[in-house]
C-alpha positions as CSV (number, residue, x, y, z in Angstrom):
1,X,9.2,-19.5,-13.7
2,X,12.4,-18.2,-12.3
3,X,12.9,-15.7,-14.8
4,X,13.2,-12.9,-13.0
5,X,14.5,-9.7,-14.0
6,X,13.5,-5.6,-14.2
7,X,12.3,-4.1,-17.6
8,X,12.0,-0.3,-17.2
9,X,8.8,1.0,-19.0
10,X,8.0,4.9,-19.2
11,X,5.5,6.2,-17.2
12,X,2.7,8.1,-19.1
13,X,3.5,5.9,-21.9
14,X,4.0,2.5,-21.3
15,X,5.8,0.1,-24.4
16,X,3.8,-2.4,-25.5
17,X,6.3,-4.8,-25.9
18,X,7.0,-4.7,-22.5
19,X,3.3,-4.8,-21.1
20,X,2.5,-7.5,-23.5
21,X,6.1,-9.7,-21.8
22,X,4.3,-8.9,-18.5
23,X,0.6,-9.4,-19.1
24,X,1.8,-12.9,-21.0
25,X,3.4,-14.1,-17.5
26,X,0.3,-13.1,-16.1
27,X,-1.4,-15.2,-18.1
28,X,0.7,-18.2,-17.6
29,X,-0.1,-18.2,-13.8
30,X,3.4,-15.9,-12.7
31,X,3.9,-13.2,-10.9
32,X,4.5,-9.6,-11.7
33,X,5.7,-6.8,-9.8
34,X,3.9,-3.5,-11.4
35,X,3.7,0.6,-10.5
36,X,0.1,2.1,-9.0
37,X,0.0,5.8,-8.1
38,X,0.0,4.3,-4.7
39,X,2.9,1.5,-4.0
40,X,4.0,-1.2,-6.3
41,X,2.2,-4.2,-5.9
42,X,2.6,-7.8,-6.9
43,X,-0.1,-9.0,-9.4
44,X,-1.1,-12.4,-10.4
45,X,-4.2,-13.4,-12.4
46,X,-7.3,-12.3,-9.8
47,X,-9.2,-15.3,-11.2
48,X,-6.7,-18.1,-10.5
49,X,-6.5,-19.9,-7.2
50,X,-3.4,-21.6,-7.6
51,X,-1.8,-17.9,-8.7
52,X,-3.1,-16.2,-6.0
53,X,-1.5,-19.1,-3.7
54,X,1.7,-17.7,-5.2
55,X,1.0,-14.2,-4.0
56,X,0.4,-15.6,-0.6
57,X,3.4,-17.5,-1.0
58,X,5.9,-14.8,-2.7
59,X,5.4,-12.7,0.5
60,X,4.9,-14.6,3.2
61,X,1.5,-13.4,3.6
62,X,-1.1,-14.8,6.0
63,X,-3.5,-16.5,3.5
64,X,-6.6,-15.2,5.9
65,X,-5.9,-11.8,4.7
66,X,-7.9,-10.7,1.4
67,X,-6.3,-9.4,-1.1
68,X,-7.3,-6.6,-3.6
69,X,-8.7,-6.9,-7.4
70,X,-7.6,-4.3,-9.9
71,X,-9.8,-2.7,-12.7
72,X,-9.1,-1.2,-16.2
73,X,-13.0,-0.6,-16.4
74,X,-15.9,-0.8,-14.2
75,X,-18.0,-3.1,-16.3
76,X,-15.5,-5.5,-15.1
77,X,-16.6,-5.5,-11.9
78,X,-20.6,-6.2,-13.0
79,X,-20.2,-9.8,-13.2
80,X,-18.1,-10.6,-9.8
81,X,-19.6,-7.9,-7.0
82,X,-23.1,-6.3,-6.1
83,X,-22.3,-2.4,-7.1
84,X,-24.9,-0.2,-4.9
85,X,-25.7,3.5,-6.0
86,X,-23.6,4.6,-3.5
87,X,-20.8,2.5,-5.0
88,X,-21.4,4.2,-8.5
89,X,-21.0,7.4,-7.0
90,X,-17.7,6.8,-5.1
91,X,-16.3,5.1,-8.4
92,X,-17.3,7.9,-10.8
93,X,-16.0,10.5,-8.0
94,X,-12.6,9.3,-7.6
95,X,-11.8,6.7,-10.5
96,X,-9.4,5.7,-11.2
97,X,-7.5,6.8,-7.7
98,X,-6.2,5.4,-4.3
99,X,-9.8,4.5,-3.3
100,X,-10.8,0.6,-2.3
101,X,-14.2,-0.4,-2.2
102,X,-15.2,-3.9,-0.2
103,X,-18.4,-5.0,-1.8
104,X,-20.9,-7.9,-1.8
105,X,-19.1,-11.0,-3.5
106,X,-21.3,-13.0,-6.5
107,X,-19.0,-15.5,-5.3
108,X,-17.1,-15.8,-8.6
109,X,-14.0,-14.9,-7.4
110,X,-11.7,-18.0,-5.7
111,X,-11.8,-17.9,-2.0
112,X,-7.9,-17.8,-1.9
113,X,-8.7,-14.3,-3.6
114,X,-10.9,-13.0,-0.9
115,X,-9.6,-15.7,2.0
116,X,-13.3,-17.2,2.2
117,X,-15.3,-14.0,2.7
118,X,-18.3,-13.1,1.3
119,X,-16.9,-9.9,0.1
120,X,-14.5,-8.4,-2.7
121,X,-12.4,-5.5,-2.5
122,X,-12.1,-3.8,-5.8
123,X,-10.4,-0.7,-7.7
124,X,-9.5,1.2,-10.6
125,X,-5.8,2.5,-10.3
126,X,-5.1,5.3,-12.3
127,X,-0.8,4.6,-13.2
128,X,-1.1,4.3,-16.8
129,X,1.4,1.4,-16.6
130,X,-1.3,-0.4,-14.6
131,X,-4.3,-0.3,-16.6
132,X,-2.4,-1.0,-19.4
133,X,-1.3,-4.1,-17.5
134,X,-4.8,-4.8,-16.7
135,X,-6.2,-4.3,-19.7
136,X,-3.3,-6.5,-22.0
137,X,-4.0,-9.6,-19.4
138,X,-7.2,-9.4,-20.1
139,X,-8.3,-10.2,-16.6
140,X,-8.4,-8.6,-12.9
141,X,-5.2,-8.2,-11.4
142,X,-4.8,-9.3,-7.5
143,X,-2.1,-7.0,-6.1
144,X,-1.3,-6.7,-2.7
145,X,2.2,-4.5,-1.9
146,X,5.4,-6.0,-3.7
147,X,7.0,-6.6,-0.9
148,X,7.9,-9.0,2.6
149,X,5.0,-9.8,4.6
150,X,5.4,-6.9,7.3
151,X,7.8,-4.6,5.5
152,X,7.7,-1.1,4.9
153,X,6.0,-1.0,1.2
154,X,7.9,-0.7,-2.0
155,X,7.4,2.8,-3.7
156,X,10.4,1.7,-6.7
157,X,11.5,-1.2,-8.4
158,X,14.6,-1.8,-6.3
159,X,12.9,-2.1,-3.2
160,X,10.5,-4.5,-4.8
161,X,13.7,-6.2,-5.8
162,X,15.2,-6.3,-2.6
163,X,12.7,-7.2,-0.8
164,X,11.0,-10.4,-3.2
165,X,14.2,-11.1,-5.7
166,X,13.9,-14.2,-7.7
167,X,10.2,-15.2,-6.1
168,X,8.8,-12.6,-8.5
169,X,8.7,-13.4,-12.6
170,X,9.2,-9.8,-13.9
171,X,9.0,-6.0,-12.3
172,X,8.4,-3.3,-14.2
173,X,9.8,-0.3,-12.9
174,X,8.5,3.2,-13.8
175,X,10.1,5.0,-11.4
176,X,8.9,6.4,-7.8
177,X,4.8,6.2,-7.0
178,X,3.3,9.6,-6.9
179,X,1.1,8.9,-3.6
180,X,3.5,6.2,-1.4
181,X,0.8,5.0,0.9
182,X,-1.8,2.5,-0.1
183,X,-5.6,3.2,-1.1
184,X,-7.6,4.3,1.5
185,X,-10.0,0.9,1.8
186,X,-13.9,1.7,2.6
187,X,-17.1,-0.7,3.6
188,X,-19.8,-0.4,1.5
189,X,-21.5,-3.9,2.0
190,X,-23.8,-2.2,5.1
191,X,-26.4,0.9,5.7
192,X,-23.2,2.9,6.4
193,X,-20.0,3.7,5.5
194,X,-17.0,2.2,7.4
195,X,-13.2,3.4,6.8
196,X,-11.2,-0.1,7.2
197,X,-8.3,1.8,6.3
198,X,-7.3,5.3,5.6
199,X,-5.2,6.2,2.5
200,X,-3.9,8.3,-0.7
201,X,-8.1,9.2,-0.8
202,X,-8.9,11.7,1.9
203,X,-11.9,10.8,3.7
204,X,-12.7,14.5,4.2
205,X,-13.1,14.1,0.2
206,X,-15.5,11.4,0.5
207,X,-17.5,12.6,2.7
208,X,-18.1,15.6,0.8
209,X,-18.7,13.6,-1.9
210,X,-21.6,11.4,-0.5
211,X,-22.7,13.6,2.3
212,X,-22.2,10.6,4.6
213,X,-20.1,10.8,7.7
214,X,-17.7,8.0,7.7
215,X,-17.5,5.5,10.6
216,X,-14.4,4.5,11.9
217,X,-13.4,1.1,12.4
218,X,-11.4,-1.0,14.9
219,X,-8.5,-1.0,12.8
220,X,-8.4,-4.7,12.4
221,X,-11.2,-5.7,10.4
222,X,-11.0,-9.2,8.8
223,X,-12.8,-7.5,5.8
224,X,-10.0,-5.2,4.6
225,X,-6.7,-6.3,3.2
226,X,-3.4,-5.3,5.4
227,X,-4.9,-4.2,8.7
228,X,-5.0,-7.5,10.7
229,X,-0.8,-7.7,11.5
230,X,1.8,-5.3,12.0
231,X,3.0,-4.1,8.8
232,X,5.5,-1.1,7.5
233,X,7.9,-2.4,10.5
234,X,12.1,-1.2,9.4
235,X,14.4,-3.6,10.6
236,X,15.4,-1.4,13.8
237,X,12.7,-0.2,15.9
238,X,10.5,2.6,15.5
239,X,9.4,4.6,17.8
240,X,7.0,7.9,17.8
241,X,7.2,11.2,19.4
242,X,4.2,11.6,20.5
243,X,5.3,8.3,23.4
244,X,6.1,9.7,26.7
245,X,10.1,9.2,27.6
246,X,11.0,9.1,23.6
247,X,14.2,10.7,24.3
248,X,15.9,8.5,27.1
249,X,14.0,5.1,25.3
250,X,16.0,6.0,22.0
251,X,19.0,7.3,23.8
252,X,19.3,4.2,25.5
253,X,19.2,1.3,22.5
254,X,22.0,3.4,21.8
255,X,24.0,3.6,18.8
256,X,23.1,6.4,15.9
257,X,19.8,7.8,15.9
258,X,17.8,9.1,12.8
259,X,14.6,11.2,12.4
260,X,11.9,11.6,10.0
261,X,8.6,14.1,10.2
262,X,7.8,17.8,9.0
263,X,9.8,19.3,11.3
264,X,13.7,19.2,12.5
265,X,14.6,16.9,15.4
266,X,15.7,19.7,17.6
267,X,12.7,19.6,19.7
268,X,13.0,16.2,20.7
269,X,16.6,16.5,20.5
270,X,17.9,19.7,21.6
271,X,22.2,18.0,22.3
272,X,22.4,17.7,18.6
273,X,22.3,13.7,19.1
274,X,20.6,13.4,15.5
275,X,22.9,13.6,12.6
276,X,22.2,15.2,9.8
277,X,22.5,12.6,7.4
278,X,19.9,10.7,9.4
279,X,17.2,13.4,9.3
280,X,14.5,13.3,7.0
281,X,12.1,16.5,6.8
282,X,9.2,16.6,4.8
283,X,7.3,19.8,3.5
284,X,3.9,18.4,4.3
285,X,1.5,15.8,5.0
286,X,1.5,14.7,1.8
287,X,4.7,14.8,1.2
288,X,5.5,12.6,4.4
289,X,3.0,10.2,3.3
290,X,5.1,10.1,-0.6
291,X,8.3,10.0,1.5
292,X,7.5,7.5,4.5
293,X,8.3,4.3,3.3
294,X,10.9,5.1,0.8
295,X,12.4,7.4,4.1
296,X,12.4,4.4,6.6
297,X,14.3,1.7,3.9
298,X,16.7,5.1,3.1
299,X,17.4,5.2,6.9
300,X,17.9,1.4,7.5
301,X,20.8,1.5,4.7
302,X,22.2,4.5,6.2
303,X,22.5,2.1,9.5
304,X,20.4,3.7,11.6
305,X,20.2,1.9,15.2
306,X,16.9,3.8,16.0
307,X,14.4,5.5,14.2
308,X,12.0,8.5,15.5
309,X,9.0,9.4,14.0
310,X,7.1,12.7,14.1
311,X,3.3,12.1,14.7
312,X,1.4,14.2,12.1
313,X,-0.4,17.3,14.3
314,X,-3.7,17.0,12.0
315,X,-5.2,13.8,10.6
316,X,-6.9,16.0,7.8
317,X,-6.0,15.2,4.3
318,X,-3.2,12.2,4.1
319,X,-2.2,13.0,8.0
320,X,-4.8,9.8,8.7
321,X,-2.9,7.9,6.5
322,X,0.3,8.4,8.5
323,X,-0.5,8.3,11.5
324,X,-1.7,4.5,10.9
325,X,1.0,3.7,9.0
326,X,3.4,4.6,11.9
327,X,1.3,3.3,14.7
328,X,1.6,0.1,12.9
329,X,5.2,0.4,12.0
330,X,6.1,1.5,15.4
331,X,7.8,-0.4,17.8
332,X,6.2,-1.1,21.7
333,X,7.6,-2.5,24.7
């Protein structure tokens, strides 16, 4: 369509004139760039092959890698996926949320939707400009992140725009996303429950919930959308505190040197090498999870050379979440 542009819409209280412009290029087969409480993502109609083949397309995405169907109601879901007891639970529990269920496919849904598996990842975000999207198009939304294959995610409009430009129809931009990490992603299609990727949804939450401990998995499950390449990745490398010889492997790519975690860089760099414009604290976990991706594009524009990231000391509540979202981000030798 090549029509691109950014409408602002409010929040809490999205205008219908501009869900209705949005949800119409959604039903013409275009792309849309659209709030969660997570990250933005980039939406096209979840029931269309060839618009799906644009999502692919838009970001460069590898087209083996499934991609997520958004909700405004669970009776949507009835007709397109096998919904277990224990599904029902989760859903009710934490609905709409950051929370991904992958769930036996009725085999409805195109294959470029769930890149030829037998499964369907599904959820109910819970950004009022998102359900109303959903809702308006009158159809599931497929959504992976609005942004370059590999990027750090977009958590506003203008990194959307920077990142996707004219190869998306519309964005609507509601500000920054309250979570900034993606939905936590869990199996449901076996006897027990697998965590294909943490997220915004503790799993010490879930687990309290179902009384189930959660399984781990390899991290690269074919099952669960953004976990089979390296994504999150800033322009200049990455590299994590926790790697033996940090110091002398940033000190010698040389040039300026930024930090981000929930404490100062002093301990890593005690000479003061860090300057202050290129240190990024955050209060908490969850506020480094919020902060991370907006934090790593913030430090590529303030010309960073090298960028040093604190490991989280507990994986307990959002830490998980970071922690894989710099280990994946992160560069190696």
């Amino acid at each position: 369509m090549n029509r691109f542009g950014v409408v602002p819409v409010h929040p809490w209280n999205p205008e219908t004139e501009s869900i209705e412009r949005a949800a119409e290029i959604l039903r013409s087969g275009g792309l849309v760039a659209f709030p969660t409480e997570t990250v933005y993502g980039l939406g096209a109609n979840g029931l269309s092959p060839d618009a799906a083949l644009k999502i692919y397309a838009a970001k460069g995405r590898p087209q083996d890698n499934p991609l997520i169907l958004h909700f405004a109601a669970c009776r949507d879901i009835e007709p397109l996926a096998h919904i277990s007891r224990r599904a029902r639970v989760l859903m009710k529990k934490f609905w709409p949320g950051p929370l991904t269920l992958v769930l036996p496919s009725k085999g409805v849904v195109p294959r470029e939707v769930t890149a030829g598996l037998d499964t369907l990842a599904v959820r109910m975000p819970s950004h009022p400009v998102a359900l109303a999207l959903i809702d308006r198009a009158g159809f599931p939304i497929a959504a992976p992140s609005a942004n370059s294959s590999g990027r750090p995610s977009p958590t506003d409009a203008q990194a959307v725009a920077n990142d996707l430009g004219d190869r998306v129809d519309l964005i609507l931009d509601a500000g920054p996303t309250a979570v900034g990490v993606e939905s936590t992603v869990l199996d449901l299609t076996g006897p027990e429950i697998i965590l294909l990727r943490p997220g915004g949804c503790p799993i010490e939450e879930i687990e309290a919930t179902t009384g189930e401990k959660i399984l781990l998995s390899g991290g690269d499950d074919h099952r669960s959308p953004g976990t089979r390449y390296r994504h999150y990745a800033p322009s200049v490398p990455l590299l994590l505190d926790r790697e033996e010889g940090v110091r002398p492997r940033a000190m010698a790519i040389g040039g300026r040197v930024a930090w981000m975690g929930m404490m100062g860089p002093e301990k890593i760099f005690p000479d003061g090498e860090v300057h202050e414009s290129l240190s990024i604290v955050f209060s908490s976990a969850e506020n480094y999870a919020r902060g991370l991706f907006h934090a790593i594009r913030t430090l590529e524009t303030r010309q960073a050379d090298v960028i040093v990231a604190q490991w989280p000391p507990s994986p307990e509540g959002l830490g998980r979440a970071v922690r894989d979202r710099l280990e994946r981000a992160s560069s190696r030798e």
